[in-house]
mmCIF file of the N, C-alpha and C atoms, coordinates in Angstrom:
data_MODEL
# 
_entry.id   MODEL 
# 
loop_
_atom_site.group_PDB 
_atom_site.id 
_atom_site.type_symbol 
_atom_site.label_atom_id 
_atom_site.label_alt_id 
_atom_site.label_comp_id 
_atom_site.label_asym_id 
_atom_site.label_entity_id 
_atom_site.label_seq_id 
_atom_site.pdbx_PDB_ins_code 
_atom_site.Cartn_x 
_atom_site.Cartn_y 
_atom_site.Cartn_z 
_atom_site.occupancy 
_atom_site.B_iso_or_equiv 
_atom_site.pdbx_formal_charge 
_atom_site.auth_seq_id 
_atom_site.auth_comp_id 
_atom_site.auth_asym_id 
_atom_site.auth_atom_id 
_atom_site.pdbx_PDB_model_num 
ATOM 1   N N  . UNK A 1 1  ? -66.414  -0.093 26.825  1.00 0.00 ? 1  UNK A N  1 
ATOM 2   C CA . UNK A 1 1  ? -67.531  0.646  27.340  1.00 0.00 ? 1  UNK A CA 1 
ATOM 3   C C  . UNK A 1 1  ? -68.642  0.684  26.294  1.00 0.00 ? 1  UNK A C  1 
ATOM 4   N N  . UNK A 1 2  ? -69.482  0.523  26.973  1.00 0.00 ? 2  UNK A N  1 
ATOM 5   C CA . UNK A 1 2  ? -70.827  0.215  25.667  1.00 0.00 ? 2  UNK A CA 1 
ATOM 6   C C  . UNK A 1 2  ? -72.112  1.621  26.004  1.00 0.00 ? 2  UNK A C  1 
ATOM 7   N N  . UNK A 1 3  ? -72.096  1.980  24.821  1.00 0.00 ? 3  UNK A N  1 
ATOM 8   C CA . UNK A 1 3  ? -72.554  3.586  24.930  1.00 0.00 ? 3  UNK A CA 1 
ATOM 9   C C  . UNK A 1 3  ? -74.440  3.375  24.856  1.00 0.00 ? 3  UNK A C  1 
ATOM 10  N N  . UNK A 1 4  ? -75.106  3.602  25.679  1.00 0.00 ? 4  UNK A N  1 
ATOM 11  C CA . UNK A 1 4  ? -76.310  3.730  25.672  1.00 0.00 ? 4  UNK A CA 1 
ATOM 12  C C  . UNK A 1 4  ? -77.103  4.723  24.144  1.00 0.00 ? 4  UNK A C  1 
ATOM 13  N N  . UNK A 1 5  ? -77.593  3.745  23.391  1.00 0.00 ? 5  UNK A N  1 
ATOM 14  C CA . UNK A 1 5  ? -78.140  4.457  22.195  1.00 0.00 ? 5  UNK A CA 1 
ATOM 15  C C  . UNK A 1 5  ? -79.868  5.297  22.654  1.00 0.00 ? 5  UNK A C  1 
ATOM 16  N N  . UNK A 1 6  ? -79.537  5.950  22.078  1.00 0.00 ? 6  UNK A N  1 
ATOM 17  C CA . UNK A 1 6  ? -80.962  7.119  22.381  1.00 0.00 ? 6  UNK A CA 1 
ATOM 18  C C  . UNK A 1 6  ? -82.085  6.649  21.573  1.00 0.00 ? 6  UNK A C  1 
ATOM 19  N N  . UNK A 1 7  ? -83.277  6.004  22.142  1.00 0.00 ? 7  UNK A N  1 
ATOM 20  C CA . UNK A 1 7  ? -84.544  6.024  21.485  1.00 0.00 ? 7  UNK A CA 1 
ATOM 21  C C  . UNK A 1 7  ? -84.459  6.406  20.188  1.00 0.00 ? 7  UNK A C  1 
ATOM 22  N N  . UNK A 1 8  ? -84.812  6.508  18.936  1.00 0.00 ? 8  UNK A N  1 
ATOM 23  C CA . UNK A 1 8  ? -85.386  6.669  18.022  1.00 0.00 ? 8  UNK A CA 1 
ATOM 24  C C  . UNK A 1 8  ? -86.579  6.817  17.820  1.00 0.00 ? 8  UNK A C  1 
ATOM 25  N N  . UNK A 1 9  ? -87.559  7.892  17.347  1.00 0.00 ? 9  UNK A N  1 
ATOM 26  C CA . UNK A 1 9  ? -88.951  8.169  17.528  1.00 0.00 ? 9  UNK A CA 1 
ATOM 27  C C  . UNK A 1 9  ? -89.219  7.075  16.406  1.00 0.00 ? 9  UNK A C  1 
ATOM 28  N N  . UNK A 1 10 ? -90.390  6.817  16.354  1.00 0.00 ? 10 UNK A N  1 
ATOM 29  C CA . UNK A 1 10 ? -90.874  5.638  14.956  1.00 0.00 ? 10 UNK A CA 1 
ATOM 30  C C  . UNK A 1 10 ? -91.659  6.783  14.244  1.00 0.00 ? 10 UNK A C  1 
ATOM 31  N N  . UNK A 1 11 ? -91.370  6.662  12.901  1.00 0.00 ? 11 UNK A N  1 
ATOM 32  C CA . UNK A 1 11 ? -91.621  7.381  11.928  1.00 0.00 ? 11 UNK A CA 1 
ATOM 33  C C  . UNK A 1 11 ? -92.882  7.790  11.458  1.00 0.00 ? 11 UNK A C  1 
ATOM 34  N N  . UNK A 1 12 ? -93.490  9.043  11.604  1.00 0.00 ? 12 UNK A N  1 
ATOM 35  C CA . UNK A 1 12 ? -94.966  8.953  11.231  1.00 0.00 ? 12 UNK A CA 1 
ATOM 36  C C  . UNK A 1 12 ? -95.322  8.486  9.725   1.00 0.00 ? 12 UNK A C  1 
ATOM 37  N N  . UNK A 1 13 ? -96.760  9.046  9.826   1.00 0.00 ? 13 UNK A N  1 
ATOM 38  C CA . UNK A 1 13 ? -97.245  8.612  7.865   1.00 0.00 ? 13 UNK A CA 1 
ATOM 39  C C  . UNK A 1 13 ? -96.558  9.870  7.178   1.00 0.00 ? 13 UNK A C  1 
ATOM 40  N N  . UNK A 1 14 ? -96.605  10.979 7.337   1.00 0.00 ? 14 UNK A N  1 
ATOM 41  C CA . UNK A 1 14 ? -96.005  11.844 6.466   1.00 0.00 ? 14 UNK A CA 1 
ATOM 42  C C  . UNK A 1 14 ? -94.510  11.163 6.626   1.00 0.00 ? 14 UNK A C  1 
ATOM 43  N N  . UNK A 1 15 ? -93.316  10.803 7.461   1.00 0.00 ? 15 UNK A N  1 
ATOM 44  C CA . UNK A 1 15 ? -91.992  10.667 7.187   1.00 0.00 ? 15 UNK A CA 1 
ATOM 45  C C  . UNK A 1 15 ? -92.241  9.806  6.347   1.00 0.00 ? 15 UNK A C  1 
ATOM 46  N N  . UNK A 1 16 ? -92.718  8.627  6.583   1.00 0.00 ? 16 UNK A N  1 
ATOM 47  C CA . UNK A 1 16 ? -92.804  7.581  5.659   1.00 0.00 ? 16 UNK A CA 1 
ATOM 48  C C  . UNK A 1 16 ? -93.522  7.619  4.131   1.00 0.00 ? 16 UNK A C  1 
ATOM 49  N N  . UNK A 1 17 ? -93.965  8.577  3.649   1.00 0.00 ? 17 UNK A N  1 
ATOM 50  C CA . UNK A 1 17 ? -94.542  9.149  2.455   1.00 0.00 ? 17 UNK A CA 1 
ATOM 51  C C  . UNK A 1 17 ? -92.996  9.753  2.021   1.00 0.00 ? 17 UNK A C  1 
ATOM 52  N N  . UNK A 1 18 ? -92.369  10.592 3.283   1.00 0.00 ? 18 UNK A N  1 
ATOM 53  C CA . UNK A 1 18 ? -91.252  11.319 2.480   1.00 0.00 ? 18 UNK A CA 1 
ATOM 54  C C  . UNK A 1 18 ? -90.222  10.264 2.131   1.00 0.00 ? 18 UNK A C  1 
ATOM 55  N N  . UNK A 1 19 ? -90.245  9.177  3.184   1.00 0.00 ? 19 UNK A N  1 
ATOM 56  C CA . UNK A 1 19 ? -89.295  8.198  2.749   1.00 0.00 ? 19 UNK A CA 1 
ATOM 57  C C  . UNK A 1 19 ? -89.774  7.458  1.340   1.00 0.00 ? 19 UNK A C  1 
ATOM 58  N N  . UNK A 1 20 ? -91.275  7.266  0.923   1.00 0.00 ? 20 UNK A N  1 
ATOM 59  C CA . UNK A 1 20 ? -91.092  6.778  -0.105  1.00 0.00 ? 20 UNK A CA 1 
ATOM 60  C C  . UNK A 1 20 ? -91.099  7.315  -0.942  1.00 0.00 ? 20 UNK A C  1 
ATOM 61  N N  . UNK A 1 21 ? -90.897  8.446  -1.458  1.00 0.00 ? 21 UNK A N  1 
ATOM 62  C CA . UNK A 1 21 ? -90.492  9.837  -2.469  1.00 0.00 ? 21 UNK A CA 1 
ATOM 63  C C  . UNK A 1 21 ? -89.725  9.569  -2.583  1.00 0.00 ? 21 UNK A C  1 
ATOM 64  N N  . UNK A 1 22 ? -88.374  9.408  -1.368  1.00 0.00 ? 22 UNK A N  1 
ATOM 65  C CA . UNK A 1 22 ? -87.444  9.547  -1.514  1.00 0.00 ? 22 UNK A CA 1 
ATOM 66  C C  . UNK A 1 22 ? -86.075  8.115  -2.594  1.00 0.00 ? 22 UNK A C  1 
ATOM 67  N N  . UNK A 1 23 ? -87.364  7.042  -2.081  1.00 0.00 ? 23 UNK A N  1 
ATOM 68  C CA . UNK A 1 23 ? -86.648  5.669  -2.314  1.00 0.00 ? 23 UNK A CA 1 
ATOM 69  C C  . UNK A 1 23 ? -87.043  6.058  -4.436  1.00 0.00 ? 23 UNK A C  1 
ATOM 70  N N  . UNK A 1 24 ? -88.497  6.261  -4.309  1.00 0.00 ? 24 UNK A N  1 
ATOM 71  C CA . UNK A 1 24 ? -88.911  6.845  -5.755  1.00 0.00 ? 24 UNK A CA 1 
ATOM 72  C C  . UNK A 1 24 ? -87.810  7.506  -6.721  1.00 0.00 ? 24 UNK A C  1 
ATOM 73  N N  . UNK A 1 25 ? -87.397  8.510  -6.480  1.00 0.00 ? 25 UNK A N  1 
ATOM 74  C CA . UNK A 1 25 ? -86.507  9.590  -7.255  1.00 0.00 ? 25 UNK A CA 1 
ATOM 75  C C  . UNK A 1 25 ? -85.408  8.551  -7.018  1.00 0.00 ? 25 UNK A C  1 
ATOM 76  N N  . UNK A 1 26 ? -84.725  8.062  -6.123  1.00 0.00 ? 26 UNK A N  1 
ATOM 77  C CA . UNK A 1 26 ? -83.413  7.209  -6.177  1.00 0.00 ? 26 UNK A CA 1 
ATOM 78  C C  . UNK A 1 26 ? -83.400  6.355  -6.849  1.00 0.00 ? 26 UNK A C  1 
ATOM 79  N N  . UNK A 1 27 ? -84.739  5.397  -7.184  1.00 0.00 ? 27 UNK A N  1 
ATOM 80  C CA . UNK A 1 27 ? -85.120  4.663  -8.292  1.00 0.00 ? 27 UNK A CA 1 
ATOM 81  C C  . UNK A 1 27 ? -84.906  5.174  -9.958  1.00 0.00 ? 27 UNK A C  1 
ATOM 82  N N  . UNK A 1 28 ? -85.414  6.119  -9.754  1.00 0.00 ? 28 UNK A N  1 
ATOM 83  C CA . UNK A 1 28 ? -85.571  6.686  -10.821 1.00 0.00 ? 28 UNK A CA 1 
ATOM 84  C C  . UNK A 1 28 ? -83.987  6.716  -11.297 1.00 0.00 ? 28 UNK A C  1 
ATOM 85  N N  . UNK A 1 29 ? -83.325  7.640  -10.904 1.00 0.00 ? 29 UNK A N  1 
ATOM 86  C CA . UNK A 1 29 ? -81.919  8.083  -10.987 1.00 0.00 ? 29 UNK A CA 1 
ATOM 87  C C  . UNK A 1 29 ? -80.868  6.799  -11.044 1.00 0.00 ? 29 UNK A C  1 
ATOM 88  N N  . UNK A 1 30 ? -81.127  6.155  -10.434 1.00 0.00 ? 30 UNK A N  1 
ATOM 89  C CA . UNK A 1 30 ? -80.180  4.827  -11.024 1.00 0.00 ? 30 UNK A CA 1 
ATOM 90  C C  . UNK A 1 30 ? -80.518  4.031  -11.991 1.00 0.00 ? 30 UNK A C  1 
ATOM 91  N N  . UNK A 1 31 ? -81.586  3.920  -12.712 1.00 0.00 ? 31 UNK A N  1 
ATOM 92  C CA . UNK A 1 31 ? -82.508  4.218  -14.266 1.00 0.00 ? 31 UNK A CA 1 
ATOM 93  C C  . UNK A 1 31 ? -81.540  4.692  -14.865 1.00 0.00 ? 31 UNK A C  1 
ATOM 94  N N  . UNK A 1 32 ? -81.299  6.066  -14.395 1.00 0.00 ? 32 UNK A N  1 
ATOM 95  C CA . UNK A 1 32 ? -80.823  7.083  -15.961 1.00 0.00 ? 32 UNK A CA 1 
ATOM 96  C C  . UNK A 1 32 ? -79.404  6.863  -15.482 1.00 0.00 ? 32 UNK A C  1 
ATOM 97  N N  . UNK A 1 33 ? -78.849  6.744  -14.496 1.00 0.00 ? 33 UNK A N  1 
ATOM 98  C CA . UNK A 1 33 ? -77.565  6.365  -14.412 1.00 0.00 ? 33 UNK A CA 1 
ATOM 99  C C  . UNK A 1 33 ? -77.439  4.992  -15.158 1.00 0.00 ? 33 UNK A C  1 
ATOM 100 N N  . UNK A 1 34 ? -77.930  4.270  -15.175 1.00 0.00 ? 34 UNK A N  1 
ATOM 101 C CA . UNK A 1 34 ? -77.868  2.805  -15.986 1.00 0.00 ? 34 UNK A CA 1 
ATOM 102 C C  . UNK A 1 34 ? -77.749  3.040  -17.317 1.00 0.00 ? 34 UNK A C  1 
ATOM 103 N N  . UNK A 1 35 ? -78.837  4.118  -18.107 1.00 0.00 ? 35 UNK A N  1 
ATOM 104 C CA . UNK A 1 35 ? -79.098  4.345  -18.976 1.00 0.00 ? 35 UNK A CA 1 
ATOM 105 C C  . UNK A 1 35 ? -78.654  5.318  -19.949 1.00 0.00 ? 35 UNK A C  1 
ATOM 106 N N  . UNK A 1 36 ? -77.938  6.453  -19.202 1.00 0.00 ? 36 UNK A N  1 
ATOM 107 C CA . UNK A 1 36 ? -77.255  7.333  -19.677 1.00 0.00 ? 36 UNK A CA 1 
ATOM 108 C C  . UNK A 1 36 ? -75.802  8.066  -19.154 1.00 0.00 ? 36 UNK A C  1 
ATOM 109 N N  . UNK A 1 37 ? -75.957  7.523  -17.928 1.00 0.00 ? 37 UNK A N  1 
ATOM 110 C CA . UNK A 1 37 ? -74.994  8.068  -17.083 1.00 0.00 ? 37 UNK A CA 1 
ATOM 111 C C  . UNK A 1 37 ? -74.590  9.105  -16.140 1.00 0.00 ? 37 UNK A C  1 
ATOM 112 N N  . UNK A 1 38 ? -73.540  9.141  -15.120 1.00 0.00 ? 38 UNK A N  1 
ATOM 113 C CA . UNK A 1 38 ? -74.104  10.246 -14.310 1.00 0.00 ? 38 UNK A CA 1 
ATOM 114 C C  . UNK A 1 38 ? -74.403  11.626 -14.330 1.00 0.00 ? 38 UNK A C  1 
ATOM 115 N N  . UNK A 1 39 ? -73.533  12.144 -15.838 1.00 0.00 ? 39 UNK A N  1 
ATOM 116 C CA . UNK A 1 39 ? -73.938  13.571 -15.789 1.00 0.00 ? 39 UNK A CA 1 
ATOM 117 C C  . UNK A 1 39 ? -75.047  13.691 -16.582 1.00 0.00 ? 39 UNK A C  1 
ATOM 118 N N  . UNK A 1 40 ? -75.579  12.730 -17.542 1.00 0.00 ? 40 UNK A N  1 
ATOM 119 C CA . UNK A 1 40 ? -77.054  12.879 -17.452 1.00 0.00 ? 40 UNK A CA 1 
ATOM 120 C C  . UNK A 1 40 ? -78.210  13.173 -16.659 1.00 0.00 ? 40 UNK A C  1 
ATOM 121 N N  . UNK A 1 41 ? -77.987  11.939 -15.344 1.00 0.00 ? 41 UNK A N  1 
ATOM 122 C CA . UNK A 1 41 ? -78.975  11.663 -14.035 1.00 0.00 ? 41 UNK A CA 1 
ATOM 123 C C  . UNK A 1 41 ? -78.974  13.093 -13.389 1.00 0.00 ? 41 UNK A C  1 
ATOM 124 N N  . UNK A 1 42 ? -77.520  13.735 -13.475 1.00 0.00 ? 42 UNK A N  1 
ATOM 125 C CA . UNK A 1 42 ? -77.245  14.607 -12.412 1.00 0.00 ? 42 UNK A CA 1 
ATOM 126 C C  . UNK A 1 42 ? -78.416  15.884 -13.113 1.00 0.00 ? 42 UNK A C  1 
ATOM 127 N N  . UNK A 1 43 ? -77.785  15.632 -14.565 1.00 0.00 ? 43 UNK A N  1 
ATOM 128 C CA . UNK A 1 43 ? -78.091  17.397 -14.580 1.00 0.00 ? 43 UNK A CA 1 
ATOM 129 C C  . UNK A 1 43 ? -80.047  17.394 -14.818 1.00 0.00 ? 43 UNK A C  1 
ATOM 130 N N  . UNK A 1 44 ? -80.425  16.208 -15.156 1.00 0.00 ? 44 UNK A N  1 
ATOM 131 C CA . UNK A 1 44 ? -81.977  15.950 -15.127 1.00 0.00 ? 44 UNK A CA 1 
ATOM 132 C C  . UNK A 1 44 ? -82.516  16.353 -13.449 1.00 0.00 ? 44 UNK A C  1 
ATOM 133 N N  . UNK A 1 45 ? -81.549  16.011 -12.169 1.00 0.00 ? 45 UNK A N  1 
ATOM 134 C CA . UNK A 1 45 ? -81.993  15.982 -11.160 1.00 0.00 ? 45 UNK A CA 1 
ATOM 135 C C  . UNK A 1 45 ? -82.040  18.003 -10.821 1.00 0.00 ? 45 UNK A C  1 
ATOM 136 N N  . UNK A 1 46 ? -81.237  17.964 -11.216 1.00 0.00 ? 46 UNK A N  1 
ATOM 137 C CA . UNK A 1 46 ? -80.902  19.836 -11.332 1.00 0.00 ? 46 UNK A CA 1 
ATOM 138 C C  . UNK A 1 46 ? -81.804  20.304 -11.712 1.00 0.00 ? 46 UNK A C  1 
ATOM 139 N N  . UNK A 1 47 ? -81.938  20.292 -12.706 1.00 0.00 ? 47 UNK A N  1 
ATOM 140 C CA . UNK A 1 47 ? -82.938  20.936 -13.665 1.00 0.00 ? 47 UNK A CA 1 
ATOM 141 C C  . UNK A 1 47 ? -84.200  20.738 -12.896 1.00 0.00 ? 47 UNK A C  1 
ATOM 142 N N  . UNK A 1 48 ? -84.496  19.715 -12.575 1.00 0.00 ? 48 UNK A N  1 
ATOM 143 C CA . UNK A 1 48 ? -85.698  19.428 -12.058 1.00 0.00 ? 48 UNK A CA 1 
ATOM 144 C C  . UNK A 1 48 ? -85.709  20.117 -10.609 1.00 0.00 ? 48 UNK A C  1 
ATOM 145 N N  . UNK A 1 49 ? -85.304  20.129 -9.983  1.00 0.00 ? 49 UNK A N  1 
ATOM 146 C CA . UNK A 1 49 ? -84.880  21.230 -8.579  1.00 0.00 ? 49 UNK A CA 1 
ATOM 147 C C  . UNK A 1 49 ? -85.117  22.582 -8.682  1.00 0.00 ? 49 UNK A C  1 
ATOM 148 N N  . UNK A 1 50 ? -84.184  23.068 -10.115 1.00 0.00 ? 50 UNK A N  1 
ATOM 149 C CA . UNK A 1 50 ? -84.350  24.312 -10.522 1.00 0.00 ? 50 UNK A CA 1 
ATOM 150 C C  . UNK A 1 50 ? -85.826  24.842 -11.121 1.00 0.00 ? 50 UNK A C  1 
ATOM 151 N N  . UNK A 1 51 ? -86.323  23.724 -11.510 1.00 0.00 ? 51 UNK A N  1 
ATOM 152 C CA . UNK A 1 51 ? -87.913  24.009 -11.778 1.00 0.00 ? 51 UNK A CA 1 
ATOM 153 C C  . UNK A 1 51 ? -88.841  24.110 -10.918 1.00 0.00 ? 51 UNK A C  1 
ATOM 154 N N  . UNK A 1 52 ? -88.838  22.996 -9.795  1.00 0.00 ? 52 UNK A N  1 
ATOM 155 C CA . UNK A 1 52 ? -89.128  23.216 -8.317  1.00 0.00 ? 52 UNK A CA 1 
ATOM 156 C C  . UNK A 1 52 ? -89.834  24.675 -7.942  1.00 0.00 ? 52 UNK A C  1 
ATOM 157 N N  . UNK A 1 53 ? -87.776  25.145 -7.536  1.00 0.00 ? 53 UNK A N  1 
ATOM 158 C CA . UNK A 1 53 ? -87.703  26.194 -7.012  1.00 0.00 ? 53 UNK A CA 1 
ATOM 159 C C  . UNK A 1 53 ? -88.242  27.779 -7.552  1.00 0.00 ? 53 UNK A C  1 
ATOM 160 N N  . UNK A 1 54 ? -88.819  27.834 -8.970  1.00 0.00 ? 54 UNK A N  1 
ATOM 161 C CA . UNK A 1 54 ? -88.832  28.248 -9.703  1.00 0.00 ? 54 UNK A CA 1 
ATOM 162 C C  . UNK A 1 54 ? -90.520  28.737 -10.146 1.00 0.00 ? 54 UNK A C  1 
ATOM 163 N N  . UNK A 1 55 ? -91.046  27.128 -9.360  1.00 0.00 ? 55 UNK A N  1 
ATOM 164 C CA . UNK A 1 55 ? -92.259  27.299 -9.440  1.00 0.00 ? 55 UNK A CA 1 
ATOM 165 C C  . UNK A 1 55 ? -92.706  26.604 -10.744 1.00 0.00 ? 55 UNK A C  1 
ATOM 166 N N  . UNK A 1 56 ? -91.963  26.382 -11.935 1.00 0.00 ? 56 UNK A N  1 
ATOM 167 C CA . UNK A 1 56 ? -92.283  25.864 -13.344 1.00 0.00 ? 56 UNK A CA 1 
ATOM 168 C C  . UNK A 1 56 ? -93.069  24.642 -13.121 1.00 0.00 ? 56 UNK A C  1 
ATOM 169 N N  . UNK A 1 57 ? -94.032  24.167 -14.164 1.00 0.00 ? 57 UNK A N  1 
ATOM 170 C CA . UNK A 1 57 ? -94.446  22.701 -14.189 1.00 0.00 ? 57 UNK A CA 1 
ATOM 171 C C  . UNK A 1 57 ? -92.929  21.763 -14.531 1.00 0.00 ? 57 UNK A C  1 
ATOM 172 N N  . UNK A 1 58 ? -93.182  20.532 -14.024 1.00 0.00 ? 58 UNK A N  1 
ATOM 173 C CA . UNK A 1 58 ? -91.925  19.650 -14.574 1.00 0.00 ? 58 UNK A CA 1 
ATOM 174 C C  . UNK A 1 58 ? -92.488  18.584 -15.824 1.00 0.00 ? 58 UNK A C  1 
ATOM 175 N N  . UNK A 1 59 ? -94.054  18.475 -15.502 1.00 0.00 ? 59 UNK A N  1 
ATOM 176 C CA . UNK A 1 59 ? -94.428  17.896 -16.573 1.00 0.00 ? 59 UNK A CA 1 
ATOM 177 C C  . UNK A 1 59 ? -95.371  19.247 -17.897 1.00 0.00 ? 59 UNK A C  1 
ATOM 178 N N  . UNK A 1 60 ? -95.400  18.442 -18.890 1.00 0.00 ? 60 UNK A N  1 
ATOM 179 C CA . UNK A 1 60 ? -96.329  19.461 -20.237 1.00 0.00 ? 60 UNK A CA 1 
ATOM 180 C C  . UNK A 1 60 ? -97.801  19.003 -19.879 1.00 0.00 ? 60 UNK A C  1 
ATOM 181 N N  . UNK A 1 61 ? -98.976  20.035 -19.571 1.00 0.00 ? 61 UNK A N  1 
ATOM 182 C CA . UNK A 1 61 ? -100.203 19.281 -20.002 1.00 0.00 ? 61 UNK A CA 1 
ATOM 183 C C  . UNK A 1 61 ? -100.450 18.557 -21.296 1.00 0.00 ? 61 UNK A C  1 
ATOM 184 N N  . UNK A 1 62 ? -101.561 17.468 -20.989 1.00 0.00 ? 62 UNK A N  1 
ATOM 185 C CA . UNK A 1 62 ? -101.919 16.664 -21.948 1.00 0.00 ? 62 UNK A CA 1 
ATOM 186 C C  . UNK A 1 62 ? -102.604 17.455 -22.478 1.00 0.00 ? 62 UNK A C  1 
# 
């Protein structure tokens, strides 16, 4: 029995901005996984979340 798949909407410009954020940071993170490893990547990704949420800058002004 072959199951009828449901439309898929096509992705606006904002999803596709979030998708490329998203491909971005995954880039990034397999970088520092290459480079340092995963509980490095991990706890940089944390931290950075926790700053987020927090409201903190993630970068220092120049």
């Amino acid at each position: 029995m072959i199951e009828a798949q449901a439309a898929q909407p096509q992705p606006n410009e904002e999803d596709r901005a979030k998708d490329g954020f998203f491909l971005e940071v995954g880039e990034v993170a397999e970088r520092m996984i290459a480079a340092h490893g995963k509980d490095f990547a991990t706890g940089v990704l944390i931290l950075a979340a926790r700053f987020v949420a927090e409201g903190k800058p993630l970068v220092r002004p120049k």
